[in-house]
Each structure stands twice: as structure tokens, then as C-alpha cells.
Backbone bond lengths (Angstrom), bond angles and torsions (degrees), N, CA, C in turn:
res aa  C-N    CA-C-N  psi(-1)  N-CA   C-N-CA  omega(-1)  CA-C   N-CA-C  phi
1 X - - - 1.456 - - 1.530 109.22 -
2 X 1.332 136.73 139.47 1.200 144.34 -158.43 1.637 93.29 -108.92
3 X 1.262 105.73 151.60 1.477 123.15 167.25 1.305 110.13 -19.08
4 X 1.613 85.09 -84.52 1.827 100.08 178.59 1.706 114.66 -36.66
5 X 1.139 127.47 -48.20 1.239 132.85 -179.85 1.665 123.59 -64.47
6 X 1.396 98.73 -30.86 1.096 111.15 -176.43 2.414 110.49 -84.28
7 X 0.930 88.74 -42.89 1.792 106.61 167.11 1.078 110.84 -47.11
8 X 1.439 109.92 -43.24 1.894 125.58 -166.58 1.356 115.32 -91.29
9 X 1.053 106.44 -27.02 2.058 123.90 -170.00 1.398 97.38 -46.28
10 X 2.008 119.97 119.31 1.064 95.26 172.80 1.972 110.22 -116.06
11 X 1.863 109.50 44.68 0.838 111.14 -147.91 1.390 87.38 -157.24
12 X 1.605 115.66 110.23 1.414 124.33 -159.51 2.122 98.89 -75.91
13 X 1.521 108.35 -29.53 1.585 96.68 -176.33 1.576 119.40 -68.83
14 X 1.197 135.70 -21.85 1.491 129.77 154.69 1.709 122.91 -47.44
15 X 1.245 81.37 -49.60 1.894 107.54 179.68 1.701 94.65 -53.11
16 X 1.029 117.72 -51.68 1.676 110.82 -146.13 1.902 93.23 -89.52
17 X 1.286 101.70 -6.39 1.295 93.80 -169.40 2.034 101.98 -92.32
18 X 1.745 101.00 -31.13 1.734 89.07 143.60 1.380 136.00 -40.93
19 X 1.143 112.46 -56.00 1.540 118.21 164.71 1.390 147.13 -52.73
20 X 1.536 101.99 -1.37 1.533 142.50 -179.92 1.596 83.76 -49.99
21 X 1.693 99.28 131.26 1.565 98.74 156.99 1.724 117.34 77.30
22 X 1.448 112.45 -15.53 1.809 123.26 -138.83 1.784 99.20 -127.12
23 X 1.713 97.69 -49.66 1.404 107.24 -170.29 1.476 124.69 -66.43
24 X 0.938 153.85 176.62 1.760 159.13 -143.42 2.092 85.93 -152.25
25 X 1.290 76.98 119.89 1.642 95.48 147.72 1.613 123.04 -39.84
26 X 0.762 89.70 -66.56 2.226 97.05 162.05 1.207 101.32 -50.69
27 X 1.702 112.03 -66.96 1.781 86.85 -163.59 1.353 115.63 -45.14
28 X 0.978 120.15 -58.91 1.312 145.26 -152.17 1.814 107.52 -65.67
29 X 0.930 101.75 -40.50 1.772 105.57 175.12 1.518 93.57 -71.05
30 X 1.432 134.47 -49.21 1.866 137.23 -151.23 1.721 90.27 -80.12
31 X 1.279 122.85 -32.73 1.776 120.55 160.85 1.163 95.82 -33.70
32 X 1.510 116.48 -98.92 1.560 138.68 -141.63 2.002 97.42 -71.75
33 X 1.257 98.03 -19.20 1.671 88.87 161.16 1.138 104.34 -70.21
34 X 1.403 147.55 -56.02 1.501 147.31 -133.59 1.983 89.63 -95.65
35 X 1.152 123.04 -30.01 0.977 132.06 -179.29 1.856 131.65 -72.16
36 X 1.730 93.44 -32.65 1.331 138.33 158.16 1.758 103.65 -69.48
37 X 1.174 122.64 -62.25 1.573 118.30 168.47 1.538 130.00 -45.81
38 X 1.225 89.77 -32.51 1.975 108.65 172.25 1.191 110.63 -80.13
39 X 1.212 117.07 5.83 1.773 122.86 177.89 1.460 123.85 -117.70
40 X 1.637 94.59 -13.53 1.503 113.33 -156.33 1.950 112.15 -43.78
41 X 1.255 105.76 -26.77 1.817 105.58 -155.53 1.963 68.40 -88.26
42 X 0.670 164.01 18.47 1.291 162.93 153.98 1.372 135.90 -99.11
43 X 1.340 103.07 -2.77 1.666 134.62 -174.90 1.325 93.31 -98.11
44 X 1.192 144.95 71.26 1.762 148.42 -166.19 1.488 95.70 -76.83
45 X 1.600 128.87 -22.82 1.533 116.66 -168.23 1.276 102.86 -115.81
46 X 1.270 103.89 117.11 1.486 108.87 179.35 1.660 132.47 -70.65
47 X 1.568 91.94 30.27 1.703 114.81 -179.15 1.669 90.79 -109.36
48 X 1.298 135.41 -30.49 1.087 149.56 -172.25 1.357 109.25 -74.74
49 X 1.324 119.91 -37.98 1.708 125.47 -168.63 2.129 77.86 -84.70
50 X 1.134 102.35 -50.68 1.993 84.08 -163.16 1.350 94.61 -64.61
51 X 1.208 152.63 -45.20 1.085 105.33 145.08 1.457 145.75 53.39
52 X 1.053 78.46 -120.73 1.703 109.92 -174.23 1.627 103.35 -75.11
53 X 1.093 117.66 -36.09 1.552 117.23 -178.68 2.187 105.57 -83.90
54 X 1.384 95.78 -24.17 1.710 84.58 171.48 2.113 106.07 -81.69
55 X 1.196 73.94 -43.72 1.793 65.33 -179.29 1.529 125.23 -51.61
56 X 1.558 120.53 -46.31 1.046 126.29 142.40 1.565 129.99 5.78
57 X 1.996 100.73 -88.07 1.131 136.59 169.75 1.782 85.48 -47.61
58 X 0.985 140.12 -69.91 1.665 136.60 -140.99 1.366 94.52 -70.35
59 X 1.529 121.20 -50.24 1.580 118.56 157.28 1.368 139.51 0.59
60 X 1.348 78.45 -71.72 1.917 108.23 -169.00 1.433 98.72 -110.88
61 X 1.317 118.91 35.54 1.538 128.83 175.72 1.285 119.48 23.96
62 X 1.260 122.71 35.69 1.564 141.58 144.84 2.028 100.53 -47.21
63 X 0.857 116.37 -59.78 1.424 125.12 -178.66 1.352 133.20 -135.48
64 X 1.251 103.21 131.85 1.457 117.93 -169.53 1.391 134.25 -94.70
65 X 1.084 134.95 150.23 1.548 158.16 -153.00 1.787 88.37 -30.17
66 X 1.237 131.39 -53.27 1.531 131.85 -157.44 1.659 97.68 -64.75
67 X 1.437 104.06 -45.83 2.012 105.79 169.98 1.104 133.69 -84.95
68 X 1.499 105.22 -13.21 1.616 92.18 158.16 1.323 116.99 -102.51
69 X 1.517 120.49 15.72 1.397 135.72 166.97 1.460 97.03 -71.67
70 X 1.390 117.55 -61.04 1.685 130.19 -169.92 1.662 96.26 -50.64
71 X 1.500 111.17 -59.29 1.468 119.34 -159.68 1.810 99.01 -58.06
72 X 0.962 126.78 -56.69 1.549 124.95 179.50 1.372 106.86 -70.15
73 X 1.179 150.75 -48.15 1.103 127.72 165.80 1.939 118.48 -36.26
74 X 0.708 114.16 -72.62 1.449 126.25 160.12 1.413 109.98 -28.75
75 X 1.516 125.46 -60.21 1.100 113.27 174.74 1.570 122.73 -76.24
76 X 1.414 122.35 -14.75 1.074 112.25 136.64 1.619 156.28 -41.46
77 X 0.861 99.11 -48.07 1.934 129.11 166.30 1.914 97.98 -56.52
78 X 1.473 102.29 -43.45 1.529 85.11 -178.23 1.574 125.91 -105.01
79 X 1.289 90.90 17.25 1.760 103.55 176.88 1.094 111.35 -106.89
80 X 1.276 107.12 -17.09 1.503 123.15 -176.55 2.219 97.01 -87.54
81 X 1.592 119.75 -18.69 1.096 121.90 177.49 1.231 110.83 -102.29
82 X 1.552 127.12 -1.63 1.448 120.22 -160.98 1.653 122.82 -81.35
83 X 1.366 92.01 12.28 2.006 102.38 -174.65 1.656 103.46 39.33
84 X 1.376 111.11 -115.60 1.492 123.63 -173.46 1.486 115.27 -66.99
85 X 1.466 125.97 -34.81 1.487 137.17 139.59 1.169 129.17 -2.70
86 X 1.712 117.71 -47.95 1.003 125.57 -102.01 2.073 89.95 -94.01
87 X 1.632 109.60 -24.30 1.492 102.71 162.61 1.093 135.90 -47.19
88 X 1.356 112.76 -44.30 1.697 132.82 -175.37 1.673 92.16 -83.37
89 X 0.838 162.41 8.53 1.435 160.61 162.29 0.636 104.92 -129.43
90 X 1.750 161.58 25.62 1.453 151.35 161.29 1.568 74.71 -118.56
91 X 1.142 154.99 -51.43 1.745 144.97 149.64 1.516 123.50 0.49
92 X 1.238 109.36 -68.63 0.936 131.28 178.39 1.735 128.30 -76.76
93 X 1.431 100.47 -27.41 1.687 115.20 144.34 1.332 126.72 -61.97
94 X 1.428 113.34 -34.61 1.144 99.65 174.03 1.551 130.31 -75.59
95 X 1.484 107.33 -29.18 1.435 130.74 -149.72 1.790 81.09 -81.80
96 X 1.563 122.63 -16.63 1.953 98.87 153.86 1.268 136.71 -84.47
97 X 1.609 119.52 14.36 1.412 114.39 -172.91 1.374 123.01 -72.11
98 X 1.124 83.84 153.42 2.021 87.03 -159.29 1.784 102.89 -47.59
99 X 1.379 112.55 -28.40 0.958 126.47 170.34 1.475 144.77 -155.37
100 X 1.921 115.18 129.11 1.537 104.13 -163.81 1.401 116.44 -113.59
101 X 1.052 103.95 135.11 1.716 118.43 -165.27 1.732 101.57 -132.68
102 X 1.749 90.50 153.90 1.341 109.00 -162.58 1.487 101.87 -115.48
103 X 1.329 107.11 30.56 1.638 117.47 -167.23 1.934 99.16 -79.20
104 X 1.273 91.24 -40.18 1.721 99.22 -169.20 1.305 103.30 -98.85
105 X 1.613 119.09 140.99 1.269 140.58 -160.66 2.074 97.53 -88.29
106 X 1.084 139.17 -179.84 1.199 161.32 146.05 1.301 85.42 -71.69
107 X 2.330 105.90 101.58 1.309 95.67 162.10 1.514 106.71 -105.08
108 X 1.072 141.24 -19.22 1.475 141.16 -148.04 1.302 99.87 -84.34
109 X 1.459 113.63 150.05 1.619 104.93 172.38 1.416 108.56 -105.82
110 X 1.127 116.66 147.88 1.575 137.32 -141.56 1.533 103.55 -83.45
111 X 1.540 99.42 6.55 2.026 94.37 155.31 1.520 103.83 -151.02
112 X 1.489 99.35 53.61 1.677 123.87 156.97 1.284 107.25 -70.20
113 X 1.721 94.71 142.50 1.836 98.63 161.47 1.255 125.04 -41.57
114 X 1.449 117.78 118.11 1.546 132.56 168.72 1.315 103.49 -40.18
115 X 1.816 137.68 -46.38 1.743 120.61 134.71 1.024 145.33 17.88
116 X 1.402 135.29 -6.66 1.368 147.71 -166.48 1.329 116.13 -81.21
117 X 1.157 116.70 121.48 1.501 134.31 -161.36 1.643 88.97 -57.59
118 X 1.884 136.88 107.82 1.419 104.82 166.93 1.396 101.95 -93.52
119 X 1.426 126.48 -2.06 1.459 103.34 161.89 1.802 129.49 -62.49
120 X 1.203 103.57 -30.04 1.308 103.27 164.13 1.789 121.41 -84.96
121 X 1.006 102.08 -13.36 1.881 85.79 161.52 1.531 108.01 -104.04
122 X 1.542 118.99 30.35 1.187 101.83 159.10 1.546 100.81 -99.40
123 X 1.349 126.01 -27.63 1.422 138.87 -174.58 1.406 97.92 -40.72
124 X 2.179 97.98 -66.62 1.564 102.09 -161.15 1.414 103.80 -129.25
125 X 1.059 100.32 66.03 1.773 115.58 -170.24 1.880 91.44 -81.41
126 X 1.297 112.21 148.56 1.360 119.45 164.23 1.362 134.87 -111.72
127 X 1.247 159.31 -159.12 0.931 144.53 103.30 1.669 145.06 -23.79
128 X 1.340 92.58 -61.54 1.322 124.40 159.60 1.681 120.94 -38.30
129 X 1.551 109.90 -49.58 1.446 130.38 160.96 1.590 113.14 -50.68
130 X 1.209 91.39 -78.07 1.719 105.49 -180.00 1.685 104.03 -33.90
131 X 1.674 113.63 -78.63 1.514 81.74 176.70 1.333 148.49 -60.85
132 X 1.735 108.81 -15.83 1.163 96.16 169.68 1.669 114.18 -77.90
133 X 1.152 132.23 13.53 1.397 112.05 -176.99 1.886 84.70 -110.32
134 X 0.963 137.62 9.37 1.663 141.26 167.13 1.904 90.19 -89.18
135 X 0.969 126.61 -91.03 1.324 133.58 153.81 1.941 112.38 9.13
136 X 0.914 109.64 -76.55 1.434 139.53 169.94 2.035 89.23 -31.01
137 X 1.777 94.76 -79.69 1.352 99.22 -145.58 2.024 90.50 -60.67
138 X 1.049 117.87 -30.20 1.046 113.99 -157.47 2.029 95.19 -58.76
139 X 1.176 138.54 -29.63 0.999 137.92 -135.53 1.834 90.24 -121.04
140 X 1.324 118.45 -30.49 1.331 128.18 -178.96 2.058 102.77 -58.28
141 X 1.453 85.91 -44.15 1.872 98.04 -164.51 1.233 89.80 -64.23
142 X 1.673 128.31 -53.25 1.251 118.59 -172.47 1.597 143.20 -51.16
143 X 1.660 86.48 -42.07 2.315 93.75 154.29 1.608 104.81 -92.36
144 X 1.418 138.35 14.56 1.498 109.90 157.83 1.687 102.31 88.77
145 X 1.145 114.23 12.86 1.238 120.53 -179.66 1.647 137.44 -156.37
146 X 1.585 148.79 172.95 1.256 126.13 171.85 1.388 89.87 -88.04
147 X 1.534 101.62 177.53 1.887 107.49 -163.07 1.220 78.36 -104.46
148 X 1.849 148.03 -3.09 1.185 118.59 175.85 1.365 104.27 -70.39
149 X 1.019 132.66 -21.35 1.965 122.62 -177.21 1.447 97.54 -53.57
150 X 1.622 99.98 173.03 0.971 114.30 161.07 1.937 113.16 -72.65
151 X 1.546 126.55 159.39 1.245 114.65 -176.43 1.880 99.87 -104.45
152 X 1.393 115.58 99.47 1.195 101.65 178.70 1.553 140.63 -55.39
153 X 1.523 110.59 -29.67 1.689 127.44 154.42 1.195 124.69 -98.24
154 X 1.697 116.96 129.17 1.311 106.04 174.33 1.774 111.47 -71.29
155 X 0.846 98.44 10.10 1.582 86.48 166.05 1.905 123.97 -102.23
156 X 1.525 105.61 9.13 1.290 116.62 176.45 1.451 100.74 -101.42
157 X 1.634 105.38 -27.59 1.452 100.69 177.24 1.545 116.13 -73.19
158 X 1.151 115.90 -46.40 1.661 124.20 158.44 1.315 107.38 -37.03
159 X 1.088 126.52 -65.89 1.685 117.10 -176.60 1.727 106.49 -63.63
160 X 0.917 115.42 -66.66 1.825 117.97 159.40 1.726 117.59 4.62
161 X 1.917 103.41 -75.40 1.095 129.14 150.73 1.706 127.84 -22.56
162 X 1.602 105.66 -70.39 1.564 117.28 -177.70 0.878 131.04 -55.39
163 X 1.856 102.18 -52.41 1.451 132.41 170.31 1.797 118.35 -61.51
164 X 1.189 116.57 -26.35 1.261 122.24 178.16 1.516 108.26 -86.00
165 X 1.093 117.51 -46.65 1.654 134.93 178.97 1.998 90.79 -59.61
166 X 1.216 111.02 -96.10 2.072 103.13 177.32 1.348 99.94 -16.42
167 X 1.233 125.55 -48.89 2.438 112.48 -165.42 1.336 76.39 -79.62
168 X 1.194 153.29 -92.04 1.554 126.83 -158.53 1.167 116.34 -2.15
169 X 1.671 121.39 -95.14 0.791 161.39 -145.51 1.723 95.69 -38.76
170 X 1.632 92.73 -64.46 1.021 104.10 174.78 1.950 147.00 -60.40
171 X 0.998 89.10 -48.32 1.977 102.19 128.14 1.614 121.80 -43.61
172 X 1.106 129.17 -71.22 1.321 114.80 159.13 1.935 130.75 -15.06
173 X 1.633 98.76 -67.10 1.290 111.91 169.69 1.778 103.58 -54.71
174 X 1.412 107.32 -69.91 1.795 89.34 168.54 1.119 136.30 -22.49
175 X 1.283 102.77 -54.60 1.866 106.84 167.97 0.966 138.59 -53.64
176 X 1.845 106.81 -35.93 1.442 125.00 156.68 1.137 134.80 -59.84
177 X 1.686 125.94 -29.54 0.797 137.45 165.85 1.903 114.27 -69.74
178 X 1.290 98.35 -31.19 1.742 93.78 169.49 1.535 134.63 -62.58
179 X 1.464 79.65 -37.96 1.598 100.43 -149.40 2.083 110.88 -108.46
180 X 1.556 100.44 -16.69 1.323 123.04 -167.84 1.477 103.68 53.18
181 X 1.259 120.04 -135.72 1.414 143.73 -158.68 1.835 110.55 -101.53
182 X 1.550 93.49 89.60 1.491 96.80 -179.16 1.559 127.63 -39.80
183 X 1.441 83.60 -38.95 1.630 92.27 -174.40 1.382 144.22 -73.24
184 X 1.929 88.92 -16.78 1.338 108.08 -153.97 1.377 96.21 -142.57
185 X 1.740 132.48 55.29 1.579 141.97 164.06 2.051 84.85 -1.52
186 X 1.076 112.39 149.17 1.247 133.11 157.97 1.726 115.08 -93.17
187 X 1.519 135.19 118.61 1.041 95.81 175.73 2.185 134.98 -84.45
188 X 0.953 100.10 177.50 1.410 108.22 173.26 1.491 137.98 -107.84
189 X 1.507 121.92 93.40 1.666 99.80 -173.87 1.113 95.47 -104.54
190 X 1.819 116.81 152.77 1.240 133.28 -164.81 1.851 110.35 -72.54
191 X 1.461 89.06 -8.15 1.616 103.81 -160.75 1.612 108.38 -72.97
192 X 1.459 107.17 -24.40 1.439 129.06 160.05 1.570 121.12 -59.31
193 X 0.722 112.52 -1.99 1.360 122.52 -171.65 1.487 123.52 -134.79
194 X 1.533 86.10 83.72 1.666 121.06 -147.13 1.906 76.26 -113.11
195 X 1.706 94.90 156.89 1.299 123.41 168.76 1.472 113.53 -40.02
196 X 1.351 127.08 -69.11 1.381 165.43 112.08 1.697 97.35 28.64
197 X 1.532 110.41 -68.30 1.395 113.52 -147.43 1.884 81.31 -89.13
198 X 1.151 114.43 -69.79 1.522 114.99 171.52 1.616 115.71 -9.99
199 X 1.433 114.94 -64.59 1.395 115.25 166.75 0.964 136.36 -8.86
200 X 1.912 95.48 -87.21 1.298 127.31 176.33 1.664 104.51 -48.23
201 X 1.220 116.83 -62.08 1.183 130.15 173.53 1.814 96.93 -13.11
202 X 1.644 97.40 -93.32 1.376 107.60 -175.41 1.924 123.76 -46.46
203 X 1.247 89.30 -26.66 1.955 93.97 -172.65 1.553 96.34 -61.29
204 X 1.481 103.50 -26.88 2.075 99.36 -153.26 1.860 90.98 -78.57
205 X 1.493 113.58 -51.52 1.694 107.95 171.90 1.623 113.36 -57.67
206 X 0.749 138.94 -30.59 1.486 142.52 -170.55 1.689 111.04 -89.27
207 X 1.441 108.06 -23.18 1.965 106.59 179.90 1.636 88.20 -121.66
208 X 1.485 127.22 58.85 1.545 110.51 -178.25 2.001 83.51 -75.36
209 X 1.655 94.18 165.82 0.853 108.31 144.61 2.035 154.95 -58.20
210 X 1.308 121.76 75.75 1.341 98.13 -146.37 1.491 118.75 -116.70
211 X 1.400 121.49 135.58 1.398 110.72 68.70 1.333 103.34 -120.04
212 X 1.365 119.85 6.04 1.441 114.97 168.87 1.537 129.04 -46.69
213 X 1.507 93.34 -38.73 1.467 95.54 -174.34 1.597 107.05 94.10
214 X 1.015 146.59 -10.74 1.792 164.02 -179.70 1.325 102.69 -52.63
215 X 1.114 107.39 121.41 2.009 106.46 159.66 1.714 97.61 -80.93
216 X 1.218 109.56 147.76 1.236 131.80 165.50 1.430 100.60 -58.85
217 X 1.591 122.41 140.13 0.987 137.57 -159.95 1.718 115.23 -112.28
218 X 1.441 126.31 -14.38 1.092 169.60 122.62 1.441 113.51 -42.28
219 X 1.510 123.76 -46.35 1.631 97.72 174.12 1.878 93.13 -94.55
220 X 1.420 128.27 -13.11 1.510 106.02 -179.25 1.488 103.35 -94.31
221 X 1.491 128.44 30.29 1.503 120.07 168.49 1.643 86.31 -106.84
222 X 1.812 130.47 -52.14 1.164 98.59 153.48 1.836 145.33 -57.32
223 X 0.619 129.51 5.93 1.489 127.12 135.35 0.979 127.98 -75.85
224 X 1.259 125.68 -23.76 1.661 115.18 173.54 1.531 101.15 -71.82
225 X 1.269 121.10 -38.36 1.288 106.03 -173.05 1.687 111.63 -67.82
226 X 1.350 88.04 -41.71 2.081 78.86 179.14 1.474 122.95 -44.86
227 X 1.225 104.40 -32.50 1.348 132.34 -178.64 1.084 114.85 -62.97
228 X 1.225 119.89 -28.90 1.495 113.46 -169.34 1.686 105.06 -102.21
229 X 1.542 102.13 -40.31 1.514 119.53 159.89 1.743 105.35 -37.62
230 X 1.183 121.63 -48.66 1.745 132.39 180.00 1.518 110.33 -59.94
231 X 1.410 111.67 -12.89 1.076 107.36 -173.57 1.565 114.05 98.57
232 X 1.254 131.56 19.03 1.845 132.78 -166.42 1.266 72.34 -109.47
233 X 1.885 111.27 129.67 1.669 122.92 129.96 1.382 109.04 -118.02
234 X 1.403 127.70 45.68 1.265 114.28 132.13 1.052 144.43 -44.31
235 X 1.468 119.94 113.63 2.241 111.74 -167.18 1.116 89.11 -77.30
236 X 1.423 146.85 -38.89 1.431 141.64 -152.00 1.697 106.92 -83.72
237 X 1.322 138.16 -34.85 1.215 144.96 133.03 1.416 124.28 -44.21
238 X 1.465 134.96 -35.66 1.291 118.69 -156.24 1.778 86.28 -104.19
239 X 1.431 118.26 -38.47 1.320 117.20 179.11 1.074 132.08 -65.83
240 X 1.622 117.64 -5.98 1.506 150.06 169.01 1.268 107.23 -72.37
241 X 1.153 94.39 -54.62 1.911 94.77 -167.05 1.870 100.71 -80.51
242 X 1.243 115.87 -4.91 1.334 114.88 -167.76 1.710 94.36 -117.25
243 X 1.114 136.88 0.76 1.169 123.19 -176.68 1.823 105.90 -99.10
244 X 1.543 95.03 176.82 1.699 87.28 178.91 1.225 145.51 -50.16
245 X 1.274 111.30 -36.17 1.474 122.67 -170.43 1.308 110.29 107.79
246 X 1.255 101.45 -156.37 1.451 137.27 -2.27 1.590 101.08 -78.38
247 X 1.604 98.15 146.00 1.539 100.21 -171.54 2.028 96.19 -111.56
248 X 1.392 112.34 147.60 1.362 117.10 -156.03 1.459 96.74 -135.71
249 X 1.107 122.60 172.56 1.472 147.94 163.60 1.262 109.28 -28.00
250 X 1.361 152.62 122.26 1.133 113.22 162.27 2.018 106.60 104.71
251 X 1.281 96.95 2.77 1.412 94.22 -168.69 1.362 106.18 -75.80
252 X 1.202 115.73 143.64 1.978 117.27 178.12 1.795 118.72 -39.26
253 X 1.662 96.43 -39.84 1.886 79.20 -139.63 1.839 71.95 -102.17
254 X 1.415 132.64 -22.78 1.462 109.00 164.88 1.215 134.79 -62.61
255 X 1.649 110.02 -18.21 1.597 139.22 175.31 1.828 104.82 -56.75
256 X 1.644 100.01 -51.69 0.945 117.34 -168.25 1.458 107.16 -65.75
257 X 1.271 137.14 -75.83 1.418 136.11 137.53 1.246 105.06 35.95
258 X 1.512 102.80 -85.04 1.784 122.73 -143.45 2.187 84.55 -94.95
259 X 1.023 95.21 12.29 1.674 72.42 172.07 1.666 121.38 50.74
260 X 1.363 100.59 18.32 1.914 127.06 163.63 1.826 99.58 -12.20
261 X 1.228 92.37 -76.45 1.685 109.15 -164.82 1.643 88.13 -144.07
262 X 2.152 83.51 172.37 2.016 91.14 -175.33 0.792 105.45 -73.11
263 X 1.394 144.87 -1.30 1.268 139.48 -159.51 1.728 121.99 -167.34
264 X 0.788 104.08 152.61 1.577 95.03 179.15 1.674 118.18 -66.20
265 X 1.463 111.09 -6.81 1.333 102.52 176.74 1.501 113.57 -114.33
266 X 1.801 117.58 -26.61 1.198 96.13 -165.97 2.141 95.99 -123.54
């Protein structure tokens, strides 16, 4: 996928299939968290929101395999109760598997039987899955129904359609915000990574906005400036931290900062 293609993508399953082989377990769970956050007023069981906040924690190794064992079990039990729910909480089940991989494509078609084995997408649950069942719910709330029914107006299916296509889109930008510019590694000098910039770094994960999940946009325009003060003229870094957002958990060039991982991908 080329730059250009990749900037424009308004459809996170092409994207993730760049990442084949490339992506980090973290990244990839702090996606379908941030993706899981865009669903939240839709998370009706409040076993479903921990969730998303243990996986998180399991992320950023706040918590380990025995609690986010507890946390998905639990969120199991209530996805397995969520009747009409039951997208936006089979979401949020997934986003605890011990492990998320981008190996498996979005196979189901998006007005499949509500039937869906979730013991088997906990087996081989993906990334890719997870958002589309965030995706899904987002578009279900909008006709008043799960998309496994039948759609009695084609004009619920049109909205169905639109509304599902915008949560793409928007997922997409999530991704972007994780992962930056597939094509084009940003580089990193250590020299940036001043006392100062470290901080800021950490203040913006530690005061997110919540339940959105949002870094403040105001403390990462101050970091860009520290940053630049450090000596970084990266446009692809400084225009990151200065562009709209929404910037999430997990974001590249704050990752980068805090020395997250070696790399922005693995």
C-alpha cells in the first residue's frame, strides 16, 4: 500500500492486513480498545466497560494474564447476556484474548446470523473482527436493531450502509493514529528524549481524556513544542502531535517518546 493509499484508507481491514507479520500485540489490542471506547454508551454491562479498561492495563502491563483472564471471563458471561447488545459486547470480549492477531480476515457478512459461534471467535478472534463487530454495533443502534434481522426498509439498509462505512472511517484514523505512516517509519533520535519531553509524553497517557479514551490535544501541542526545542524537525512527528486527532493510547510518536517498543511496529 503506498503512502497516498495508506493516508486515504477509509477502511481499517486493508490497513491491518499491512501490518501482517509487523504489528505488536499491544498495538493491536490499544486499536480495538480505542475502538471499544467509540462504543462505550453501548457497552450497557458494566463487566463490558472493565473490559476494555483491564485490557488496557494488560497492554501497558499494569495487569497480567490471571486479570485479564478474570476480566474476559466476565465479559464473556455478559455478551453472552446482551440480547440486542450483543455486537458492542461480543467487542469488548474480544479485545481480552490472550491474544490479537491480524492473521484472520473479517469473515462474516455484516447481516449474518446473530448465531455466531462466540466460543470460536474467542479461539481465533482477530483484530480485524473486533472492530468490525464495534463497526457493526455502531450501525445496528442506528436502524433500532441487530443487522442479523432481516432489514425491513431499504432505507434502514441505506442508513445501515452509511452509518457503518463513517465507524470505518473512523477506525481507520485510529489506526493512524497508532501506527503513523506505514510506509514511511518516521525517524527517531534519542536526543529528543529529554526529561521535559518524557514528561509531557507520560502526563498526556496518564490525564487521557475519559471515557473517550482522547489525549488532550493541548498538552500534545505542548510536546510538540518541547520537541522541537529538543532539537526534532520531523514534519511527520511535529504535524502529528499538532494535527486533529483524535489521538489515543497507543499513539506512535508518544510511543516513541516513552520508548513504548523498538520500534513503532513491533
Amino acid at each position: 500500500m503506498t503512502k497516498a493509499k495508506w493516508l486515504a484508507c477509509t477502511d481499517p481491514t486493508p490497513m491491518l492486513k499491512v501490518l501482517r507479520d509487523k504489528a505488536s500485540d499491544r498495538k493491536l489490542r490499544l486499536f480495538v480498545c480505542a475502538c471499544c471506547r467509540r462504543i462505550w454508551h453501548l457497552l450497557e454491562d458494566e463487566r463490558s466497560r472493565q473490559a476494555v479498561e483491564a485490557a488496557e492495563s494488560f497492554a501497558e502491563g499494569r495487569k497480567g494474564h490471571v486479570e485479564l483472564g478474570v476480566a474476559a471471563e466476565a465479559a464473556g458471561v455478559a455478551s453472552l447476556a446482551a440480547g440486542a447488545g450483543w455486537l458492542a459486547a461480543s467487542a469488548a470480549w474480544q479485545v481480552t484474548l490472550p491474544e490479537i492477531s491480524v492473521q484472520r480476515e473479517w469473515e462474516a457478512d455484516e447481516y449474518s446470523s446473530s448465531a455466531l459461534v462466540l466460543h470460536d471467535l474467542w479461539k481465533q478472534g482477530s483484530a480485524a473482527e473486533a472492530a468490525g463487530y464495534a463497526a457493526d454495533a455502531v450501525a445496528s443502534s442506528a436502524v433500532d436493531g441487530p443487522p442479523a434481522r432481516d432489514i425491513p426498509k431499504q432505507i434502514a439498509e441505506a442508513t445501515w450502509n452509511r452509518v457503518r462505512a463513517s465507524e470505518r472511517k473512523r477506525q481507520a484514523q485510529l489506526l493512524r493514529c497508532i501506527f503513523g505512516n506505514a510506509s514511511r517509519p518516521a525517524p527517531a533520535d534519542p536526543t529528543w528524549r529529554t526529561p521535559t519531553t518524557v514528561s509531557l509524553a507520560t502526563a498526556a497517557y496518564e490525564d487521557r481524556n475519559l471515557p473517550s479514551g482522547h489525549l488532550d490535544p493541548d498538552r500534545l501541542a505542548v510536546l510538540s513544542d518541547a520537541l522541537e526545542d529538543a532539537g526534532c524537525d520531523s514534519a511527520d512527528i511535529l504535524a502529528h502531535l499538532r494535527g486533529p486527532g483524535p489521538h489515543v493510547l497507543g499513539c506512535w510518536v508518544v510511543d516513541l517518546i516513552l520508548g513504548k517498543e523498538r520500534s513503532r511496529w513491533c
